[in-house]
VEXRORO-496844 format. One record per residue: residue in three letters; x, y, z of N, C-alpha, C in turn. Coordinates in steps of 0.02 Angstrom, whole numbers, padded with zeros to 5 digits, always signed. Example, Ala and Ser with C-alpha at 12.3 -4.5 7.8 and 13.67 -1.06 7.14 Angstrom:
2
ALA+00660-00284+00390+00615-00225+00390+00660-00165+00390/SER+00642-00112+00354+00684-00053+00357+00645+00002+00394/
REM end
This chain:
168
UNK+04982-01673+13741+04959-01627+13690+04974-01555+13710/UNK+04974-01526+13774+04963-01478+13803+05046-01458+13789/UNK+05093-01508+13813+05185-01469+13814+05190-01473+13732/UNK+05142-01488+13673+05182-01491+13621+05133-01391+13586/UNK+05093-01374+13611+05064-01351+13606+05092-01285+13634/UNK+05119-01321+13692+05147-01232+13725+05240-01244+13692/UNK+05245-01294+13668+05332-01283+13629+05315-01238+13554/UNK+05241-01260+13509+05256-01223+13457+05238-01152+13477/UNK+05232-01127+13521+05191-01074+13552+05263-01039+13559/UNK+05294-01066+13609+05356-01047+13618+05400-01050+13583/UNK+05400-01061+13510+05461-01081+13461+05427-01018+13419/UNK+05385-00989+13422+05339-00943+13370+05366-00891+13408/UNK+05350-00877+13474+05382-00804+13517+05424-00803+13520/UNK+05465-00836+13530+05538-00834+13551+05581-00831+13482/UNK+05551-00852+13420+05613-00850+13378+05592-00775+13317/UNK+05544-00749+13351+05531-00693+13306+05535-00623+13350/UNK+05607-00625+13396+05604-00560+13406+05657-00500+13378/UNK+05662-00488+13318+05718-00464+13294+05675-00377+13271/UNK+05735-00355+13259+05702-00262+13257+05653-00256+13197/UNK+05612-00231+13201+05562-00212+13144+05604-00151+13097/UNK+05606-00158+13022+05619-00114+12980+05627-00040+12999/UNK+05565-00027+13019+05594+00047+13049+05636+00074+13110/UNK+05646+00003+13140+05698+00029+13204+05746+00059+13183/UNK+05776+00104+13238+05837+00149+13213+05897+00103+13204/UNK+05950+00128+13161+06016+00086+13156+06046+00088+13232/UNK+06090+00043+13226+06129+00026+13299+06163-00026+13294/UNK+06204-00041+13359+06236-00095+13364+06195-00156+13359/UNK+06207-00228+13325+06192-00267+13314+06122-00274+13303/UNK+06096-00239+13266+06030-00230+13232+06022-00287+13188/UNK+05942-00295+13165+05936-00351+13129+05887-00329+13064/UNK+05903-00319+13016+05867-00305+12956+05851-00337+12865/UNK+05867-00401+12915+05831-00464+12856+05797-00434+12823/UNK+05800-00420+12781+05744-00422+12694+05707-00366+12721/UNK+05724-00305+12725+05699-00244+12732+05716-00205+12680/UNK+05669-00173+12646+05685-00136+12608+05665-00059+12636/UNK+05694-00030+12612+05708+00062+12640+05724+00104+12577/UNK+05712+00176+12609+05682+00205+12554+05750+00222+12511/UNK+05750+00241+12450+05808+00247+12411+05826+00322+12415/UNK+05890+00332+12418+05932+00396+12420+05938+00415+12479/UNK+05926+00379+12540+05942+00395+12618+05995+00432+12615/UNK+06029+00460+12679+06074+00497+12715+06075+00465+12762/UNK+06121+00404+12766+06158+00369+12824+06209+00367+12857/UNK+06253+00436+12846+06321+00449+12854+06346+00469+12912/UNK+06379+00412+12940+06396+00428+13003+06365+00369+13040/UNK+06322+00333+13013+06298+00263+13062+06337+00239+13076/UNK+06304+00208+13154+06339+00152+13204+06297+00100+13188/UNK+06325+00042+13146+06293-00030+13152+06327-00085+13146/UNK+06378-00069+13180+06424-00131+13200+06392-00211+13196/UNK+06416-00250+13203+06382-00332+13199+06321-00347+13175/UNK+06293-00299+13145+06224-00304+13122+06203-00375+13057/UNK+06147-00377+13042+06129-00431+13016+06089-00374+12952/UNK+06112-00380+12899+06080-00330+12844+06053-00374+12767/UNK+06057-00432+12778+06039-00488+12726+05997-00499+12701/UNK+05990-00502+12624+05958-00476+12601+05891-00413+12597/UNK+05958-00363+12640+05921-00288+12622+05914-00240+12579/UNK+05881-00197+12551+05867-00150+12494+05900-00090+12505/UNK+05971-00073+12500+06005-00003+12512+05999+00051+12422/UNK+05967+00055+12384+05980+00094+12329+06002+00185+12347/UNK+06049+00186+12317+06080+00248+12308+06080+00282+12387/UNK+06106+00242+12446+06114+00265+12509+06175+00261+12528/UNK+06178+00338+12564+06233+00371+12596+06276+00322+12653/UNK+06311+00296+12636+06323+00253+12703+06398+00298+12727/UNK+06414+00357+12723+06491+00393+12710+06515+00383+12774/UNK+06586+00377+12800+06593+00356+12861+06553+00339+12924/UNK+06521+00264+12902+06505+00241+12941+06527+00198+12958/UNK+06505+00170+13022+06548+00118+13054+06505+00036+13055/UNK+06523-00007+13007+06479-00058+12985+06523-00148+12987/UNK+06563-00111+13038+06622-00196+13043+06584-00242+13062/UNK+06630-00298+13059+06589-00369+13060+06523-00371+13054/UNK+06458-00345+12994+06408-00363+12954+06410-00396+12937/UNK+06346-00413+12927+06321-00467+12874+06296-00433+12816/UNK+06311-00395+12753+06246-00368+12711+06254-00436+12641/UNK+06267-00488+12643+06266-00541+12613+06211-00540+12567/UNK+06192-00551+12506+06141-00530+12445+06097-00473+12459/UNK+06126-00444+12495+06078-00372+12491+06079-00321+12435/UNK+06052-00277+12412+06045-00227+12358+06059-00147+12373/UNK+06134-00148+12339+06174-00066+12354+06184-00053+12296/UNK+06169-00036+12248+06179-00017+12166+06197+00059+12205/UNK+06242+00070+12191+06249+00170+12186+06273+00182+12233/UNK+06258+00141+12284+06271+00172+12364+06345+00218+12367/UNK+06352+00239+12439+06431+00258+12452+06424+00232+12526/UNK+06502+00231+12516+06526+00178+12585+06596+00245+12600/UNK+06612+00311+12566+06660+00330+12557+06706+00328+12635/UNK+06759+00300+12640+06771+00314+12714+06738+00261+12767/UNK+06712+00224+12745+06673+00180+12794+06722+00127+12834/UNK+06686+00095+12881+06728+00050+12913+06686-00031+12907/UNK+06708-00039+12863+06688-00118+12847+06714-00194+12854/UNK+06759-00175+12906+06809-00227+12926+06775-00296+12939/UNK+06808-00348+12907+06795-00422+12928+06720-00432+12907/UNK+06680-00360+12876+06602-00387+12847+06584-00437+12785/UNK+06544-00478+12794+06512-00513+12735+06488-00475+12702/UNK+06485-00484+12619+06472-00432+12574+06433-00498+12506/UNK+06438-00561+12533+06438-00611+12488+06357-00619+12452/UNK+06379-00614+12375+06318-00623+12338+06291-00553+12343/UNK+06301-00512+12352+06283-00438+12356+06283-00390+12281/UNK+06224-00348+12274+06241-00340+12219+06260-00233+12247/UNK+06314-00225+12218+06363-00183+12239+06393-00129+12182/UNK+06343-00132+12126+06343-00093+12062+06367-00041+12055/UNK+06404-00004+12036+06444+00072+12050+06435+00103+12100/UNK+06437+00054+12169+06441+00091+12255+06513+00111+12257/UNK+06522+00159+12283+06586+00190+12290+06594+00171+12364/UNK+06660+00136+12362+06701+00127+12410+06783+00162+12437/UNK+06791+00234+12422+06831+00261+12406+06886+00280+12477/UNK+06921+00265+12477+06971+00243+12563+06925+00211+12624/UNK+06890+00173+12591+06843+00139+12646+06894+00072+12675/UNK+06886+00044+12743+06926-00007+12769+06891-00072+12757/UNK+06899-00093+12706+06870-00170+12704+06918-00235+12713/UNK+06975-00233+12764+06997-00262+12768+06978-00331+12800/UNK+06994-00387+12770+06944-00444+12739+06897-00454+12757/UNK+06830-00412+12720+06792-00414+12697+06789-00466+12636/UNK+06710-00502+12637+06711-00549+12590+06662-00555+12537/UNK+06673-00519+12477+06641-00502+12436+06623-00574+12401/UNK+06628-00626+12423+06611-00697+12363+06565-00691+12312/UNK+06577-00679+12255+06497-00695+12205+06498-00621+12217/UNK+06518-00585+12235+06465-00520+12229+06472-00491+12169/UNK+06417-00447+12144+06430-00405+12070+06434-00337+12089/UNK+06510-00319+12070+06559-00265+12085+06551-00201+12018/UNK+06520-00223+11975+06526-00199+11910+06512-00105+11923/UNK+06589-00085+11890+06607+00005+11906+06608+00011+11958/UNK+06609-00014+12024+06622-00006+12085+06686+00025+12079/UNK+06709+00068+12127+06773+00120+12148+06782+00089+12199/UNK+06833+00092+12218+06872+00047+12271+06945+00086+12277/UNK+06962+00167+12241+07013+00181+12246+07026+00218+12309/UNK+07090+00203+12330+07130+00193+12388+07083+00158+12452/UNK+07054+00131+12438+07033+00057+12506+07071+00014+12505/UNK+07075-00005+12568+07099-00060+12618+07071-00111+12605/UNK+07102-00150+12556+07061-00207+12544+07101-00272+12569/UNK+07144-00281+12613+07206-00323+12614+07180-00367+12656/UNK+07174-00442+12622+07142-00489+12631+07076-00507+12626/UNK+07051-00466+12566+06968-00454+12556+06947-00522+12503/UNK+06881-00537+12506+06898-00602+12447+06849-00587+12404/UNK+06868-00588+12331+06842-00585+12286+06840-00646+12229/UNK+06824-00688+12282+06813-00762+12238+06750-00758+12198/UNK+06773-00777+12117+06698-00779+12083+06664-00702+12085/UNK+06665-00655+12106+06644-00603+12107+06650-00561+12032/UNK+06616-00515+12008+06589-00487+11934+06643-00423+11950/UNK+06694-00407+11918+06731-00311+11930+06752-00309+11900/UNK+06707-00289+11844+06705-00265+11780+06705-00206+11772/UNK+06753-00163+11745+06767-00103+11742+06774-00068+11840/UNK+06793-00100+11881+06805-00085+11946+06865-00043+11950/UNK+06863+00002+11988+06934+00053+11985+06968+00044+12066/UNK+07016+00010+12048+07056-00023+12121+07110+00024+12103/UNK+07112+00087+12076+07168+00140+12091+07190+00151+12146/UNK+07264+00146+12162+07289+00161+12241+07248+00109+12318/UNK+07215+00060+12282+07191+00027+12338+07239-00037+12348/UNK+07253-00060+12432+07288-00103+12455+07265-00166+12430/UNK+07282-00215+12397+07242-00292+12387+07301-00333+12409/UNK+07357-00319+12455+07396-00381+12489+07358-00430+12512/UNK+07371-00484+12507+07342-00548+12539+07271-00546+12497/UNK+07253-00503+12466+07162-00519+12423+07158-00603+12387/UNK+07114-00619+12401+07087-00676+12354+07085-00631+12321/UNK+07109-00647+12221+07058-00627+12171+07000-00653+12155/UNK+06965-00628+12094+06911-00669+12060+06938-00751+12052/UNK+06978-00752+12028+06994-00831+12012+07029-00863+12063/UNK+07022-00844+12107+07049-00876+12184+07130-00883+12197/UNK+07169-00853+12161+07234-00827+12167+07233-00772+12232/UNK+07279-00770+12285+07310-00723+12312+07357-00684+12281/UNK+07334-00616+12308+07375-00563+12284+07440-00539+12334/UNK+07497-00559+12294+07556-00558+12345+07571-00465+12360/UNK+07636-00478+12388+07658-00393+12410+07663-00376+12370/UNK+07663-00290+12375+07657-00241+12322+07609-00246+12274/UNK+07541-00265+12308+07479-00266+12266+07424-00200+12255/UNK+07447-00138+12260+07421-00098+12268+07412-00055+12206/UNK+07321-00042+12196+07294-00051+12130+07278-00092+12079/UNK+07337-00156+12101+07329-00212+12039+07332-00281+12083/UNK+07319-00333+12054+07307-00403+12106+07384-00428+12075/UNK+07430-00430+12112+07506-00470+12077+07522-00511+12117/UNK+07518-00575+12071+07512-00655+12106+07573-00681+12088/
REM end
């Protein structure tokens, strides 16, 4: 009775040590289902490998920051800016991503699956090999942005000379 007693003991401490909401951003931070205040000034963060799933970003500054290999997977960025950011190889899937400006940001494949893109800017980003399977980009402005190798919405690759438009 006693080892099953000290396992749930130890399955309770041990699997709940991840950063509390207000910890500062950083490398491989963990901010599951945190919501934060809307209209931040985040420009310039370091949060490389971080875990951001299902988090609350409304109308936050994210302007060259450095946010590769993330997770922000169904999290909430309506408005945000990413302008310049470094988003390489991040999950973006099921995310709702509503007129966030992504404007020469590096999302090179990055994986937007399902996400709702709707008026999102994306002009001149690095999107080459990004996937936009099933994803909503509706009225999205991919002006001057790279989409070589992109999954589209309908799961077509976008061959060479895809820049601004998906040409399969």
């Amino acid at each position: 009775m006693r080892k099953y007693i000290f396992l749930i003991l130890f399955f309770i401490f041990t699997t709940n040590l991840n950063a509390a909401c207000d910890d500062p951003l950083g490398d491989g931070v963990e901010y599951t289902k945190c919501k934060f205040s809307d209209g931040q000034d985040l420009k310039d963060s370091f949060l490389p490998n971080s875990n951001l799933t299902f988090a609350i970003f409304i109308q936050v500054n994210f302007d060259k920051s450095i946010i590769m290999n993330s997770n922000l997977s169904f999290g909430t960025f309506p408005e945000s800016s990413f302008i310049r950011a470094n988003l390489y190889e991040s999950t973006l899937v099921g995310a709702n991503l509503e007129k966030t400006n992504f404007t020469s940001a590096n999302l090179t494949r990055a994986n937007f699956m399902g996400s709702t893109l709707i008026e999102a800017n994306f002009q001149n980003a690095n999107l080459m090999e990004a996937n936009f399977t099933s994803s909503n980009v509706t009225n999205a402005n991919f002006d001057g942005a790279n989409l070589n190798g992109a999954t589209w919405t309908d799961g077509e690759t976008c061959g060479p000379g895809s820049i601004g438009t998906c040409k399969k």
